[in-house]
PLY file of the C-alpha trace (Angstrom):
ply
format ascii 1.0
element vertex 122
property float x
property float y
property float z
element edge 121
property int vertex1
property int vertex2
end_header
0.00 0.00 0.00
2.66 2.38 0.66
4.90 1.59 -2.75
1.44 1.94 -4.52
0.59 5.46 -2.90
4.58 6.57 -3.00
4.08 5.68 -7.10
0.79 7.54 -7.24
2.67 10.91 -5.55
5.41 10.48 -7.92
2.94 9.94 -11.31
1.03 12.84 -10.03
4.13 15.06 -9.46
5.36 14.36 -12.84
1.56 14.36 -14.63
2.53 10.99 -15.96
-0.96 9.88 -17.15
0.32 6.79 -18.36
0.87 5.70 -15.01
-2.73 5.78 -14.38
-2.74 2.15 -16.33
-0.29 1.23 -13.73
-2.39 2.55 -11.18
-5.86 1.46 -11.39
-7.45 -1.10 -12.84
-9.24 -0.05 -16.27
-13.07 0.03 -14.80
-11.73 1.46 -11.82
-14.10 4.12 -9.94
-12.68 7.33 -8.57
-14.66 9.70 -5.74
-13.58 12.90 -5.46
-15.81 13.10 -2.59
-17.77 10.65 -0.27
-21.09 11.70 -2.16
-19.51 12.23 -5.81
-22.43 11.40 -7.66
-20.35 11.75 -11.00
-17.63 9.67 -10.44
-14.77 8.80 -12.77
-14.79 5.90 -14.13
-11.79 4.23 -16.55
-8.30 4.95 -17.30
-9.32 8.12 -19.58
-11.48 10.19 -17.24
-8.95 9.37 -14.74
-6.51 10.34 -17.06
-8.47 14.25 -17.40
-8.64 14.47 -13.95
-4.99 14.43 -13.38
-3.90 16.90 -16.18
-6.00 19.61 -14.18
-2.83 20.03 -11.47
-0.36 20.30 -14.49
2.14 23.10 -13.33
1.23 22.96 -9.68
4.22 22.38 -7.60
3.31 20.66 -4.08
4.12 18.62 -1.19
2.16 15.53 0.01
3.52 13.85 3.40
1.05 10.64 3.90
0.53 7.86 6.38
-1.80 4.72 6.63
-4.41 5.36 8.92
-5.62 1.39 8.32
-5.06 -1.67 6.11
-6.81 -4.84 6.27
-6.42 -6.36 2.45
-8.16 -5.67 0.13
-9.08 -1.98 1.98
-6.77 0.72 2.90
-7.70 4.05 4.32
-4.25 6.69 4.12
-3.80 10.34 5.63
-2.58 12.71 3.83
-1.61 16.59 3.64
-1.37 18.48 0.46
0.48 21.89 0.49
0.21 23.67 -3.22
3.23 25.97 -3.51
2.88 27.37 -6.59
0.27 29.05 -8.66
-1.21 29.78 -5.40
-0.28 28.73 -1.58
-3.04 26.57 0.14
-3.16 23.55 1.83
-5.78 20.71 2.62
-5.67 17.37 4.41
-7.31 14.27 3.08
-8.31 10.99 3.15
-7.65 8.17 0.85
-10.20 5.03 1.14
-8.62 2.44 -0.78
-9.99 -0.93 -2.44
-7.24 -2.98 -4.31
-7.56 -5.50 -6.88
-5.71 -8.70 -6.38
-2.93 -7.39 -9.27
-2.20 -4.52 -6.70
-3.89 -1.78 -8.73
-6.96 -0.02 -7.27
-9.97 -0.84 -8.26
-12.00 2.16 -6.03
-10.62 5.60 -4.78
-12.67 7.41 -2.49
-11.74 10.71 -1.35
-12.24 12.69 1.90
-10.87 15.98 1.60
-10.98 19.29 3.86
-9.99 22.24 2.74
-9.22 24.80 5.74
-12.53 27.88 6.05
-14.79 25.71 4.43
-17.54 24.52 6.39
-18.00 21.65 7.61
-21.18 21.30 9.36
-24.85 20.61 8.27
-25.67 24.45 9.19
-25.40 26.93 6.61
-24.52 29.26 9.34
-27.61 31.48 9.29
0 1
1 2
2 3
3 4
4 5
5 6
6 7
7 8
8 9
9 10
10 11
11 12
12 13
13 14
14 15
15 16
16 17
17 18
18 19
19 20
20 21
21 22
22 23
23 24
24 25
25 26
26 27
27 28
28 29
29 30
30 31
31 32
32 33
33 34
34 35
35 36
36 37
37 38
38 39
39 40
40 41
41 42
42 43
43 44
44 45
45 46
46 47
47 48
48 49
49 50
50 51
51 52
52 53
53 54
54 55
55 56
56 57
57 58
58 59
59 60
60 61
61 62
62 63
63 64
64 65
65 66
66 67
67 68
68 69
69 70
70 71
71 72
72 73
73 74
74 75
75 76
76 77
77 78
78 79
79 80
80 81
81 82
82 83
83 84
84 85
85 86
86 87
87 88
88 89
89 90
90 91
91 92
92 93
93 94
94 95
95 96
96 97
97 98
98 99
99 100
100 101
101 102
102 103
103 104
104 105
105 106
106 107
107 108
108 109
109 110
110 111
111 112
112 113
113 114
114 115
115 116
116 117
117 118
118 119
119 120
120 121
């Protein structure tokens, strides 16, 4: 889990979409939220997703929060540098296929002064 997450940082990093094959498994699902209701599915949309962050220069420290095979749920914390300076912590819920790929990402992420309650503050 780590060598596949320590590959994903590196394929992002470099916007080495071909990696995605290496990645994921080609019907493999992709939240970029808990309630995505559009989720990406394939290699290709995959593939346009990760072209957006062309350019951006970032840091990502991560740690595994839990594994139990074929599930793995990882910490992270992203800190853009360039264009602009922001920073957001996230959650990774893994599934892996039994080639080592992943065959669902789900992501949890929290980006600092936005809410996060059911109150729309009024």
């Amino acid at each position: 889990m780590t060598a596949w997450v320590a590959a994903y940082e590196v394929a992002w990093r470099a916007s080495d979409t071909t990696a995605v094959g290496r990645l994921f498994t080609p019907d493999a699902t992709y939240l970029r939220s808990p309630y995505d209701e559009e989720p990406l599915r394939g290699h290709e949309e995959i593939r346009g997703f990760w072209t957006a962050d062309e350019g951006a220069t970032f840091r990502v420290t991560a740690e595994p929060v839990a594994v139990e095979w074929p599930d793995a749920v990882v910490r992270l914390e992203v800190r853009y540098l360039a264009p602009e300076e922001q920073e957001y912590r996230d959650l990774w819920v893994l599934r892996f296929a039994h080639d080592g790929r992943v065959a669902h990402f789900e992501e949890w992420p929290y980006w600092p002064g936005r809410t996060y309650t059911a109150s729309d503050g009024s």
